[in-house]
C-alpha positions as CSV (number, residue, x, y, z in Angstrom):
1,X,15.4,3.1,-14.6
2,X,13.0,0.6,-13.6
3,X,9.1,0.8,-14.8
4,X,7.4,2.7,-12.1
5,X,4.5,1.0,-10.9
6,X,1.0,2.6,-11.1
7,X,-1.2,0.4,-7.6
8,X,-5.1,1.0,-6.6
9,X,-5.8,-0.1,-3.7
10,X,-8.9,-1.3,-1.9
11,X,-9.9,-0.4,1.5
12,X,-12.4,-3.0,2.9
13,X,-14.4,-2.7,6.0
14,X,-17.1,-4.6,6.0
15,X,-16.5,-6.1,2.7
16,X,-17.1,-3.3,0.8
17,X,-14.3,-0.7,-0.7
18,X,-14.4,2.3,1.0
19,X,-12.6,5.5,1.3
20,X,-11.7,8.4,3.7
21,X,-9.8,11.3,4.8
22,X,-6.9,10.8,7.4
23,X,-8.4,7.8,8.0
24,X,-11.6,8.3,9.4
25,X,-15.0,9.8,8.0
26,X,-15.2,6.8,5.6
27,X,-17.7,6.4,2.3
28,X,-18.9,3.8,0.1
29,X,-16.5,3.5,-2.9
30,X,-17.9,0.2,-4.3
31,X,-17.7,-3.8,-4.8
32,X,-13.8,-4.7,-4.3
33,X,-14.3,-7.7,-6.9
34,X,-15.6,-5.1,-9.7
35,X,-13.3,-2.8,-9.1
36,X,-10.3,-5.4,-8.4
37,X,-11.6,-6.6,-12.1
38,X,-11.7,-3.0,-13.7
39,X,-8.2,-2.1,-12.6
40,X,-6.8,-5.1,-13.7
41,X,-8.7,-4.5,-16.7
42,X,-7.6,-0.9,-17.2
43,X,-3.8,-1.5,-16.9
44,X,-3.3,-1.4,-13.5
45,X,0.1,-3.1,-12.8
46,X,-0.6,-4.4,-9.1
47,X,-3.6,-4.5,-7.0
48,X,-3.7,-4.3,-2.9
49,X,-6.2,-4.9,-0.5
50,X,-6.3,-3.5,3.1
51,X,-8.6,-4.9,5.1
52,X,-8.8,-1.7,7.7
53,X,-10.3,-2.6,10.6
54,X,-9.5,-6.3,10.9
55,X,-6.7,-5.5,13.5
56,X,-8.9,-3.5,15.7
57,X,-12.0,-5.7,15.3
58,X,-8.9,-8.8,16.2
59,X,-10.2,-11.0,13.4
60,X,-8.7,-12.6,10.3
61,X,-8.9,-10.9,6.7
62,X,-11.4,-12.4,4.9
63,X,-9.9,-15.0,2.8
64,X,-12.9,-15.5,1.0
65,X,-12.8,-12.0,-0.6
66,X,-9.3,-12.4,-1.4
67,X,-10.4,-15.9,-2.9
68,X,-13.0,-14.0,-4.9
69,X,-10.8,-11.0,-6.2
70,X,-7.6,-13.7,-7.0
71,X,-9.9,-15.3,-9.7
72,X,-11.2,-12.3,-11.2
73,X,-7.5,-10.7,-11.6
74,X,-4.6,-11.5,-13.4
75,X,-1.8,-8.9,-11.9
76,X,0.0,-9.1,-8.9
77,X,-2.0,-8.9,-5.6
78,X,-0.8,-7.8,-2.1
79,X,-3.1,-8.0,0.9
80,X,-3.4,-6.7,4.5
81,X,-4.9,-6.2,7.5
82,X,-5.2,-8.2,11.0
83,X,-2.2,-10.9,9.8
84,X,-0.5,-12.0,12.4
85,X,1.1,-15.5,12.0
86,X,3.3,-17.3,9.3
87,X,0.3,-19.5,9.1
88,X,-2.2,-17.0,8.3
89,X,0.3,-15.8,5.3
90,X,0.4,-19.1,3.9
91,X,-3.5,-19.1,4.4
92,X,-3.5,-15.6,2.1
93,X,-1.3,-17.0,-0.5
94,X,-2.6,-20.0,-0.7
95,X,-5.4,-18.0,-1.3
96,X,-4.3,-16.3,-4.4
97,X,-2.5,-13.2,-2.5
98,X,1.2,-12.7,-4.2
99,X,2.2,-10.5,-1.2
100,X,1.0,-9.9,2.0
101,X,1.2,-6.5,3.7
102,X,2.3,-6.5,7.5
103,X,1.5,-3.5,10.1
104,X,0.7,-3.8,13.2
105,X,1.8,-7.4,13.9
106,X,5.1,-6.5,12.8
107,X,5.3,-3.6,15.2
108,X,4.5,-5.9,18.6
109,X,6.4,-8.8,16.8
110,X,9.0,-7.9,14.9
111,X,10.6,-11.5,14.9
112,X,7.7,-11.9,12.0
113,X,9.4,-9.7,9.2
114,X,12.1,-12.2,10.1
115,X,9.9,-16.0,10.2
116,X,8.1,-14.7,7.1
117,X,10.9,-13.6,4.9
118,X,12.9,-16.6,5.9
119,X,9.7,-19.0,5.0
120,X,8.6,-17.3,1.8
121,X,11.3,-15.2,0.3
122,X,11.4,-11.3,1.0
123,X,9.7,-10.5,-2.0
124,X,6.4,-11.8,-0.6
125,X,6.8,-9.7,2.7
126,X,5.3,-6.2,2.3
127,X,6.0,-3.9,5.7
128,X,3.1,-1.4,5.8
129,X,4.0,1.9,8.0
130,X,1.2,4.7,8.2
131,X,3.6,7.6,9.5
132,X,2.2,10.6,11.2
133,X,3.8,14.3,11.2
134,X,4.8,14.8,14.8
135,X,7.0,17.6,16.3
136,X,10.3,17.1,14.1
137,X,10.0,13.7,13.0
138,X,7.3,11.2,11.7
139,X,6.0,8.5,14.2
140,X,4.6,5.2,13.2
141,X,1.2,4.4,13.9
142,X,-1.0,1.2,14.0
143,X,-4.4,-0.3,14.2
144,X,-5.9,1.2,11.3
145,X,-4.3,4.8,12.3
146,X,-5.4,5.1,15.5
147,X,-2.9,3.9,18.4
148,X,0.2,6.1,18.0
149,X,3.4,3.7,18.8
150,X,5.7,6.4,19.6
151,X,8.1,5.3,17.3
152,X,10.3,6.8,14.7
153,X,9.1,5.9,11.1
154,X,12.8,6.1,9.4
155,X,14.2,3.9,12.6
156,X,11.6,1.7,12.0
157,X,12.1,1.4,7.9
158,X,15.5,1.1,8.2
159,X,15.2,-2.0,10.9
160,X,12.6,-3.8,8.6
161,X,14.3,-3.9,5.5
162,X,17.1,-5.5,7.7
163,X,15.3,-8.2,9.0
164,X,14.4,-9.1,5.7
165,X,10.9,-7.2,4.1
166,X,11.1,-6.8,0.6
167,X,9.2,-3.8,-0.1
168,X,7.8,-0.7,2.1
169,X,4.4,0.4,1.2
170,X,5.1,4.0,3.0
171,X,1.2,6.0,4.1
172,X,1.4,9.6,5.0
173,X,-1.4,9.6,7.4
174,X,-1.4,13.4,7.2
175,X,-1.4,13.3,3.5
176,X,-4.6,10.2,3.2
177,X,-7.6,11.2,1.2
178,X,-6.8,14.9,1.0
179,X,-5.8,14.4,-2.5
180,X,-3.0,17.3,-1.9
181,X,0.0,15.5,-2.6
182,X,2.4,13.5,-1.6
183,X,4.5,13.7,1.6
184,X,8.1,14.5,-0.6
185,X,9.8,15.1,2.2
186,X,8.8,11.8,3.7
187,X,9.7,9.8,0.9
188,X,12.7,11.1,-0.2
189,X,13.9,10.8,3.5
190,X,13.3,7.4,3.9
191,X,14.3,6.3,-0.1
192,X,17.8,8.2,1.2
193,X,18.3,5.2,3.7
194,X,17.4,2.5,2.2
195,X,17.4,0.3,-0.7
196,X,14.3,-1.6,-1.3
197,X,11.3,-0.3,-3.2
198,X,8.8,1.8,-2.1
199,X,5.2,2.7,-2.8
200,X,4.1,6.2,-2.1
201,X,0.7,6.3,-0.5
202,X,-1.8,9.5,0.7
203,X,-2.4,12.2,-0.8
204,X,-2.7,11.3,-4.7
205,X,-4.8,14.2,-6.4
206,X,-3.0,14.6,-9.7
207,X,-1.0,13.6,-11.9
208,X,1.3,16.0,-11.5
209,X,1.2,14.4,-7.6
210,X,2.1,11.4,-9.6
211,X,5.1,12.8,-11.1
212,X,6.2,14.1,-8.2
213,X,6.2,11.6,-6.1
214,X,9.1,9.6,-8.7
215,X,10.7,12.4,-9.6
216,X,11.2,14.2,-6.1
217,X,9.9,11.4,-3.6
218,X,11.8,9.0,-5.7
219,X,8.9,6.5,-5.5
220,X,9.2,3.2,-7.3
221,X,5.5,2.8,-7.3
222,X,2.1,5.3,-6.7
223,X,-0.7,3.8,-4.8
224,X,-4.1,5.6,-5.0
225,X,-7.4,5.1,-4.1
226,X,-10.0,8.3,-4.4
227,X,-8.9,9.2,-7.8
228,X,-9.5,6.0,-9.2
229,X,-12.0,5.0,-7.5
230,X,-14.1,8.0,-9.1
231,X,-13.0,7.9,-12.3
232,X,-11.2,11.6,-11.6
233,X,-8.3,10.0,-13.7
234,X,-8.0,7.2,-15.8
235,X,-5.0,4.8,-15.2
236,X,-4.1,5.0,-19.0
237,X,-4.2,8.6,-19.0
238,X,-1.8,8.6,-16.1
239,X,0.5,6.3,-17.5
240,X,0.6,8.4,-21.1
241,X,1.1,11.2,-18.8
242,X,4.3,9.5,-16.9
243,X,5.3,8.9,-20.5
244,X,5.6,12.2,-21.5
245,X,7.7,13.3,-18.2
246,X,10.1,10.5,-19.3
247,X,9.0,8.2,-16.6
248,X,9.0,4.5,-17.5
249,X,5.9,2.5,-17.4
250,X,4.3,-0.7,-17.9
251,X,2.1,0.1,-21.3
252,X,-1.8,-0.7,-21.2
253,X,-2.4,-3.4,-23.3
């Protein structure tokens, strides 16, 4: 078995980290470049930044914070939010992003997954989907959570890994900020289709969460925000705790 990855990730709306519940009702979690350096710091094994309301404010992400955070980290770095062009990816990594993360553009243009892939190799090309509960499926939605697109999240998976992303980073938007756990059902139904990693998002409160969401969800890697945040639990701790439950991990150095 592959290490399982352990990822906090940064929120940023008005370039400060911040951090809600089901995606609104947002709070002040911090500077993203002194948290980006503590994580990295604290063993973190990847790092990603969503800028949240780029796509509904219609601007770029802000390169300079990427910029900023790139220099102060030395782990993998995925960013998102309001990317809509091949160009504006090479802008990110040029930047010092090693991945970029792809919502809502990808939804309207789904031709993107394809350019991007094609231009910088699948492993640089992360499809976001924040999937809702609704009735007897889950339904994608986009702009920061708050335009509902009608469509079926495991449809949707299943047609982006074919046109080439590398990597699903998979939000329950029923499950974000409520530190509850993870949405098992949701992950294992989607990791029973296809074949390229994912990273469980909403709804990290525990480690036991944690554990769950490899063992049962089948994760590959555990994003979370809240809990590290505010220090509720250490990223060491967790990954002596995935240890013990014979999950593989990257060790702290």
């Amino acid at each position: 078995m592959l290490a399982k990855r352990i990822i906090p990730c940064l929120d940023i709306k008005d370039g400060r980290t911040v951090k809600g519940v089901n995606f609104v009702g947002l709070r002040d979690a911090g500077d993203p470049v002194e948290l980006a350096q503590r994580y990295a710091e604290e063993g973190a094994d990847e790092l990603v930044f969503l800028d949240i309301t780029a796509t509904k404010e219609k601007r770029k992400t802000l390169i300079e914070l990427v910029e900023k955070i790139s220099r102060h980290i030395d782990i993998p770095f995925t960013v998102g939010g309001g990317i809509g062009s091949v160009d504006e990816i090479a802008d990110l990594l040029h930047a010092g992003a090693d991945k970029v993360s792809l919502n809502s553009a990808i939804v309207r243009n789904p031709d993107l997954i394809n350019e991007a892939s094609q231009q910088f190799g699948s492993q640089c090309i992360v499809a976001a989907v924040d999937a809702k509960h609704t009735g007897d499926e889950w339904t994608v939605f986009i702009s920061g959570g708050s335009k509902n697109t009608g469509k079926d999240a495991l449809r949707w998976i299943e047609e982006v890994e074919e046109r080439g992303a590398g990597e699903i980073l998979l939000t329950s938007m029923d499950r974000d900020g409520t530190k509850s756990g993870f949405d098992l059902d949701l992950l294992a139904a989607v990791n029973d289709i296809i074949s390229i990693p994912v990273i469980a998002s909403g709804g990290a409160g525990t480690i036991q969460h944690c554990i769950d969401a490899i063992e049962q969800g089948h994760a590959d890697a555990v994003l979370a925000a809240s809990i590290f945040h505010f220090s509720e639990i250490e990223i060491e701790t967790l990954k002596q705790e995935l240890n013990k439950a014979n999950i593989p991990v990257r060790q702290t150095t």
